[in-house]
PLY file of the C-alpha trace (Angstrom):
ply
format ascii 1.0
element vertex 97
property float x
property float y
property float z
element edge 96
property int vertex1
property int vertex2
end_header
0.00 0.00 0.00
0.83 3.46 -0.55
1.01 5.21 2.86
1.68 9.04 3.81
5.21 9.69 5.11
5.69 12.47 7.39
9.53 14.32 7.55
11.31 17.07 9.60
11.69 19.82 6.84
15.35 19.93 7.90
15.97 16.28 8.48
18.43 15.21 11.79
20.46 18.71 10.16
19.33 20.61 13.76
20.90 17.35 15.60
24.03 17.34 13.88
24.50 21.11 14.02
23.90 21.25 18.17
26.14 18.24 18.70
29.03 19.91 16.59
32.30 20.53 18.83
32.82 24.36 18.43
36.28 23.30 18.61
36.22 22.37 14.79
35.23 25.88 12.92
34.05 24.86 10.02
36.05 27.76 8.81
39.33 25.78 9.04
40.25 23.87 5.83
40.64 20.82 8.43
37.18 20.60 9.18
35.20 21.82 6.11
34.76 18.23 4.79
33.46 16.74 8.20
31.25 19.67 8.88
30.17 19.72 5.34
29.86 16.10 4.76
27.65 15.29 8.11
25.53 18.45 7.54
24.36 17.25 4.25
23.78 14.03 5.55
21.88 14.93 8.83
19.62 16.82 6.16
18.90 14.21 3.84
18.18 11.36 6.86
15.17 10.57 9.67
15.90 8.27 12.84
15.76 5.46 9.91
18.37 6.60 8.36
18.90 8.32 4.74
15.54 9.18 3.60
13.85 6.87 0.53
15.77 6.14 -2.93
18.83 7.41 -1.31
22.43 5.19 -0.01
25.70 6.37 0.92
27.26 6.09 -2.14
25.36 8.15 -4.23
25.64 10.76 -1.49
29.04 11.00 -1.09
29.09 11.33 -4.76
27.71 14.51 -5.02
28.91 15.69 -1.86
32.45 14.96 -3.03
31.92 16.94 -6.35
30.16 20.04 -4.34
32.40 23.56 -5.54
33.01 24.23 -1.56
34.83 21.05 -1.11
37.04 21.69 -4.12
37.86 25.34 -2.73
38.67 23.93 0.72
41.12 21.48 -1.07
42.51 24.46 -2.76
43.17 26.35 0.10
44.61 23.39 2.30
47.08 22.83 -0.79
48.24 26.08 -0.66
48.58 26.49 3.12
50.61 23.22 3.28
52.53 24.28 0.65
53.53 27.93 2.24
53.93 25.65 5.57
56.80 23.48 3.73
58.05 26.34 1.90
58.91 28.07 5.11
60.57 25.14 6.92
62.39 23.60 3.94
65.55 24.94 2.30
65.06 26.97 -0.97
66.45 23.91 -2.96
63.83 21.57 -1.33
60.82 24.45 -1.51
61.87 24.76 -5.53
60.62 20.95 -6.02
56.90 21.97 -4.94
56.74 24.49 -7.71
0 1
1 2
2 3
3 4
4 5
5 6
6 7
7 8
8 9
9 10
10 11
11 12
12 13
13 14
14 15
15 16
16 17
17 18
18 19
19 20
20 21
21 22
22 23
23 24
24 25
25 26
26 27
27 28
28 29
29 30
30 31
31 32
32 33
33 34
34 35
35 36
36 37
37 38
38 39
39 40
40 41
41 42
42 43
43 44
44 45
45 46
46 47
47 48
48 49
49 50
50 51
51 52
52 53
53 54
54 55
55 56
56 57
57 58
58 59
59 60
60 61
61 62
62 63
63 64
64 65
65 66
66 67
67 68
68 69
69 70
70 71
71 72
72 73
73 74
74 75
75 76
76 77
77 78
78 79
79 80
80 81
81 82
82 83
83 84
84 85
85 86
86 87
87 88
88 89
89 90
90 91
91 92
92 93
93 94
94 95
95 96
C-alpha cells in the first residue's frame, strides 16, 4: 500500500548542528569536509536513516563533487605548501613548484 510519510523539513540537520564541537570551525580547511559532509547528511536522513531512494554512495558522490569542497582542497594545498616552503631549504621548496 501506498502510505503518507511524514519528515522534519530539515531532516536530523538541527541534531548534527547542536552536537558539533565548536572546537572544529568549520572555517578551518581541516574541518570543512566533516562539517560539510555530516551536515548534508543529517539533512537528507530521519531516525531510519537516509531518507527513501537514497544510499551512501550516491551521497558522497555529489557531496564529493560540491564547488566548496574543491575550494577547501585548494586552500589546504596552498597552506601546506607555504607551511613546507617556510621550513624547507630553498632547494627543497623549488621541487613543490
Amino acid at each position: 500500500g501506498h502510505g503518507m510519510v511524514l519528515r522534519q523539513l530539515e531532516g536530523s540537520s538541527h541534531d548534527f548542528l547542536w552536537g558539533w564541537s565548536s572546537d572544529k570551525a568549520p572555517s578551518q580547511a581541516a574541518h570543512l569536509p566533516d562539517f560539510f559532509r555530516g551536515l548534508v547528511f543529517a539533512t537528507m536522513s530521519d531516525a531510519n536513516g537516509l531518507v527513501e531512494g537514497l544510499d551512501d554512495a550516491t551521497l558522497d558522490y555529489y557531496v564529493q563533487s560540491h564547488p566548496i569542497l574543491e575550494s577547501s582542497t585548494v586552500l589546504e594545498r596552498i597552506v601546506t605548501e607555504d607551511v613546507l616552503r617556510k621550513v624547507l631549504s630553498p632547494s627543497q621548496s623549488r621541487r613543490l613548484r
